[in-house]
VMD Tcl script that draws the C-alpha trace (Angstrom):
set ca {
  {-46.14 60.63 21.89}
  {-42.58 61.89 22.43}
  {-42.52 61.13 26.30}
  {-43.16 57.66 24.78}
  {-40.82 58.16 22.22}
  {-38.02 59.48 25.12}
  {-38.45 56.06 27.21}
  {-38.33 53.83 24.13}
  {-35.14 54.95 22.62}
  {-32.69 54.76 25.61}
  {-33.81 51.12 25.68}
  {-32.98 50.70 22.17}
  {-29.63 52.65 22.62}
  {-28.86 50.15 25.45}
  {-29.99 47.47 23.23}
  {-27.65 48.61 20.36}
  {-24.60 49.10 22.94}
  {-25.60 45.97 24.96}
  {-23.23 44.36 22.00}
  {-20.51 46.72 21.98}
  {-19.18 45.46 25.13}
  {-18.16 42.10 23.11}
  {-17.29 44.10 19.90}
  {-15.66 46.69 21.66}
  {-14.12 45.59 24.63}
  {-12.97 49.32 25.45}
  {-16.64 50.35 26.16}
  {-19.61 49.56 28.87}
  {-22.45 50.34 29.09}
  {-25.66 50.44 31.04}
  {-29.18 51.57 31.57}
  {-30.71 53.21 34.61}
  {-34.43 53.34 35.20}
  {-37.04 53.20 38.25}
  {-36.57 49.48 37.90}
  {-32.60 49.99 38.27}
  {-29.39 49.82 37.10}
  {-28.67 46.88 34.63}
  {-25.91 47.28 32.37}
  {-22.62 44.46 30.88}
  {-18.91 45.44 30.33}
  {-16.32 43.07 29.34}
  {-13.84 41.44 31.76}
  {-11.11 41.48 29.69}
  {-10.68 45.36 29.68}
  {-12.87 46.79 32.99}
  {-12.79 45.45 36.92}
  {-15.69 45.30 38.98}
  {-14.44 47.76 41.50}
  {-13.98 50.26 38.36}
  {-17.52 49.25 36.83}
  {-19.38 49.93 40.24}
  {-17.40 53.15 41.24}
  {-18.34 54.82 37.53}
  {-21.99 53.23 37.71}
  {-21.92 54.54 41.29}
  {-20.32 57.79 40.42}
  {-22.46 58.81 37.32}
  {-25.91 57.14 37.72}
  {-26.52 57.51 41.90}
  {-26.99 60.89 42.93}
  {-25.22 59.45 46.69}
  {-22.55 58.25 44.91}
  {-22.98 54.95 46.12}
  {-24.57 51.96 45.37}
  {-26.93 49.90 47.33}
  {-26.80 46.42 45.90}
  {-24.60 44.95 42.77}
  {-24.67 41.58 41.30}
  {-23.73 40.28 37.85}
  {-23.56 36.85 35.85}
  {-20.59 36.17 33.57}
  {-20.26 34.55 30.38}
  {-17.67 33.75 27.65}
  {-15.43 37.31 29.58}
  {-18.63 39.48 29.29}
  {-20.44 40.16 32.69}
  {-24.15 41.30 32.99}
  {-24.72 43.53 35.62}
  {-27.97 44.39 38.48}
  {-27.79 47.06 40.65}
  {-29.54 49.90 42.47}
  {-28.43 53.36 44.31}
  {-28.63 54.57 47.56}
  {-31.60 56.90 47.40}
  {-32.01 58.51 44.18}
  {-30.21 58.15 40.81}
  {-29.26 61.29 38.94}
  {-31.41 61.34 36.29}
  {-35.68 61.77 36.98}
  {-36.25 60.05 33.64}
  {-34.81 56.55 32.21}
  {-30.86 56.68 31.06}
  {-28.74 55.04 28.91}
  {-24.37 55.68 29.38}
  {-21.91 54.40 27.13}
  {-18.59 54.70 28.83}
  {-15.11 54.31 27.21}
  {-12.55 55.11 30.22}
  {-9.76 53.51 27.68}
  {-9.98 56.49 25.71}
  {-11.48 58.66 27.73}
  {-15.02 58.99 25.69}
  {-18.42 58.41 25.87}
  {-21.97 60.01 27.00}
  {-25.21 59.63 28.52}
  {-28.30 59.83 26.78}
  {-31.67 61.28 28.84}
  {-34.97 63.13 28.56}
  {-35.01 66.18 30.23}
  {-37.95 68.32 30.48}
  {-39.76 66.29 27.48}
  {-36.62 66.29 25.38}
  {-34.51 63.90 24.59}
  {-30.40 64.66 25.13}
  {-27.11 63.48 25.09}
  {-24.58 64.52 27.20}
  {-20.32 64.01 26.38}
  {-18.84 62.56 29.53}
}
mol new
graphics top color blue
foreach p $ca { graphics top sphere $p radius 0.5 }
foreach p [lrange $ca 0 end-1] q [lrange $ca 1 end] { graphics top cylinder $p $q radius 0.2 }
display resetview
């Protein structure tokens, strides 16, 4: 029951940050699983040189990214990606970053229990 419970909620966190791009503009955010790296951050505030380097940087255990597309609309841009070789995290992960002010943190399961992580 918890592993399910583990998977579930950094989908939901994802799900309740997917918005914060457009109501914060100082935030992204994204989720990496073994399906990925999807994520949206808004154009206004964040490049996509900066977006891929910290996706890149905190989610690929390489450091670098294998593929990268994204779709824009209305200033906020929806992200795809994947890493070279491995990410960083065994189990499913959800980041909020805020490199305006410096903030944010990842949220994992590790070894059955579900953490979060300052940046």
């Amino acid at each position: 029951m918890f592993k399910r419970f583990s998977l579930i909620t950094p989908v939901l966190l994802l799900a309740a940050c997917g918005a914060t791009s457009s109501s914060n503009p100082e935030m992204f955010s994204f989720f990496a699983s073994e399906r990925g790296i999807k994520g949206s951050y808004n154009l206004a505030t964040y490049s996509q040189a900066h977006v891929r380097a910290r996706v890149a940087g905190l989610a690929c255990k390489s450091g670098k990214l294998a593929s990268y597309s994204e779709t824009n609309k209305d200033g906020i841009v929806s992200f795809d990606s994947a890493c070279v070789g491995p990410q960083s995290y065994e189990e499913s992960t959800a980041f909020t970053v805020n490199d305006v002010q410096k903030t944010g943190h990842i949220t994992t399961s590790m070894d059955g229990q579900l953490i979060q992580k300052k940046l």
